[in-house]
N, C-alpha and C positions, 0 to 999 in steps of 0.2 A: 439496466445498463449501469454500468459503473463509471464515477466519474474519475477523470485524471487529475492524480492529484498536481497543482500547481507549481509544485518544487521538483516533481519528475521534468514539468515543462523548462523548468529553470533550469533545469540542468540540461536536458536535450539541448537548450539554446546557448548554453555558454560552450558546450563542447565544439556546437556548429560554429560558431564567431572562434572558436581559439584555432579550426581547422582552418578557414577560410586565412584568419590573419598569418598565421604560420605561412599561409605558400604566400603572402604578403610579405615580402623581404627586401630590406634595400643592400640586401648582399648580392654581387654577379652571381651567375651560375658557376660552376669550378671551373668551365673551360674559357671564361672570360678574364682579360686584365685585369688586375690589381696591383699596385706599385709597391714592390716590399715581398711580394708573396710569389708561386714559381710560377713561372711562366708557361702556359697552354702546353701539352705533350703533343706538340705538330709535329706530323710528314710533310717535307714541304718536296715539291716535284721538281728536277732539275729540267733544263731548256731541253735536254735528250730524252725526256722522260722517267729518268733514274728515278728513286727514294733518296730523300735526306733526315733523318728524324733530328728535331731542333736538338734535342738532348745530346746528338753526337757532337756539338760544339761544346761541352762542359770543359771548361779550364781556358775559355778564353771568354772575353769580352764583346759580344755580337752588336754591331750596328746594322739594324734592318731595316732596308729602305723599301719603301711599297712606294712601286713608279707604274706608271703606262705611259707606252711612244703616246699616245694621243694628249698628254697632259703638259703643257707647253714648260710652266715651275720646275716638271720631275724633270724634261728634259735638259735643263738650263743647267740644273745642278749635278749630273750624273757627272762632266769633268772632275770636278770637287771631289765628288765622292772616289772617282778613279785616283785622283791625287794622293788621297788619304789614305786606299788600302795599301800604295805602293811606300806613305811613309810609315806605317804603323807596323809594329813586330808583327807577324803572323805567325807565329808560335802564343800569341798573347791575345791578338785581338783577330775577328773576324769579319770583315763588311761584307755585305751580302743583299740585292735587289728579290725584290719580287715585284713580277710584272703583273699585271692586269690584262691584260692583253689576252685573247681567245685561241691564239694563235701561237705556239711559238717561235716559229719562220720570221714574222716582221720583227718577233724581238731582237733573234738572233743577229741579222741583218743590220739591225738599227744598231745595236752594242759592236756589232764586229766592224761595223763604217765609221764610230766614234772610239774604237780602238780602247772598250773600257771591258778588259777581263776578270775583276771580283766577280766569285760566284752570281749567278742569279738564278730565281725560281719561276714559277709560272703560280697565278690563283686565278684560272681559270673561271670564269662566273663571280666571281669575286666571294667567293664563300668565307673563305678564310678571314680577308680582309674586314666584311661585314657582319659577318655571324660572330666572330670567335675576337677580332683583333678593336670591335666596335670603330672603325674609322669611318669622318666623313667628311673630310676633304683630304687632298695629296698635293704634293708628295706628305708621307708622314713619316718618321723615323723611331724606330726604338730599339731601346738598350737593355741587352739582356746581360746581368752580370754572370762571372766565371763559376758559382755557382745552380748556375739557371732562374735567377732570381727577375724579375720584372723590375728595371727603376726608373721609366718612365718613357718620354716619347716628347718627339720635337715635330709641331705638326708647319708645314711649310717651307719652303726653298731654303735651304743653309748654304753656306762658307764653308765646306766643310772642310777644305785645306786650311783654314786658319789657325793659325800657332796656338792661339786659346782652344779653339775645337781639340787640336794633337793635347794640351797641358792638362782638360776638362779629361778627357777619356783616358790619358794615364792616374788621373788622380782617383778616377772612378774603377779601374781597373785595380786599384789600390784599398777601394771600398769604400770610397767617399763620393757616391756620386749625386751631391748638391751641384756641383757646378754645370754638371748635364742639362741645366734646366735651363741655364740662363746662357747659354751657346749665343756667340754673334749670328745674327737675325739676317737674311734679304741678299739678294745675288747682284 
């Protein structure tokens, strides 16, 4: 019987450790966030069931709010965000919900009794939101520039009528969106 030479094993074993470390990555996967880099290729599902592919909003600026009627915050601030899509260009910007909710009936109902018509979507089992979008509290908001670019996310109840919020998302629509971060805070 012959023996193994020593440096075959050294090699077997560094190949094994550079395999192993390789799928060790503190990169996301491609279809997870990154601030700076493009944002996930979703379908997102309207309240009638339709398609929307994110990429058919290219040339505007997206604020996307992830709500459920059961989350008291998301409720509180949907006026807000009704405020804002009615002040912001819609040629330029887009606000848009996505429910959590299982159902789309309660959402419909809920939004059409608070009189708030920005698009919304449904993530049904919350796939989206937890797989793809990593959230893990709500409401959470995020901004996708005109590009389709990701620049970041405002996680809790905003202001969102407030004259900074309007000043922050033209300056970011502009391509400067530092100010997005630091959005007045609490309802």
């Amino acid at each position: 019987m012959r023996a193994f030479p020593m440096r075959w094993f050294s090699t077997a074993c560094m190949l094994a450790l550079a395999t192993v470390l390789a799928a060790c990555s503190d990169r996301p996967p491609p279809d997870r966030l990154v601030e700076g880099r493009p944002f996930p290729g979703l379908i997102l599902e309207r309240l009638d069931g339709s398609k929307l592919p994110v990429s058919a909003l290219r040339g505007k600026l997206v604020v996307l709010n992830v709500w459920a009627t059961w989350c008291p915050p998301c409720r509180k601030e949907l006026p807000s965000l009704q405020r804002l899509s009615q002040t912001l260009d819609s040629s330029r910007f887009a606000v848009m919900g996505l429910a959590l909710d299982q159902d789309p009936v309660p959402v419909r109902e809920y939004l059409h009794d608070r009189q708030v018509t920005y698009a919304n979507f449904m993530d049904r089992g919350m796939a989206i939101s937890e797989r793809v979008l990593d959230m893990k509290a709500y409401p959470d908001t995020l901004f996708i520039a005109p590009d389709g670019t990701f620049l970041g996310r405002v996680v809790g109840a905003t202001r969102w009528d407030d004259p900074r919020v309007v000043a922050a998302l033209e300056t970011a629509y502009r391509g400067d969106a530092a100010g997005l971060m630091s959005l007045p805070r609490g309802m």
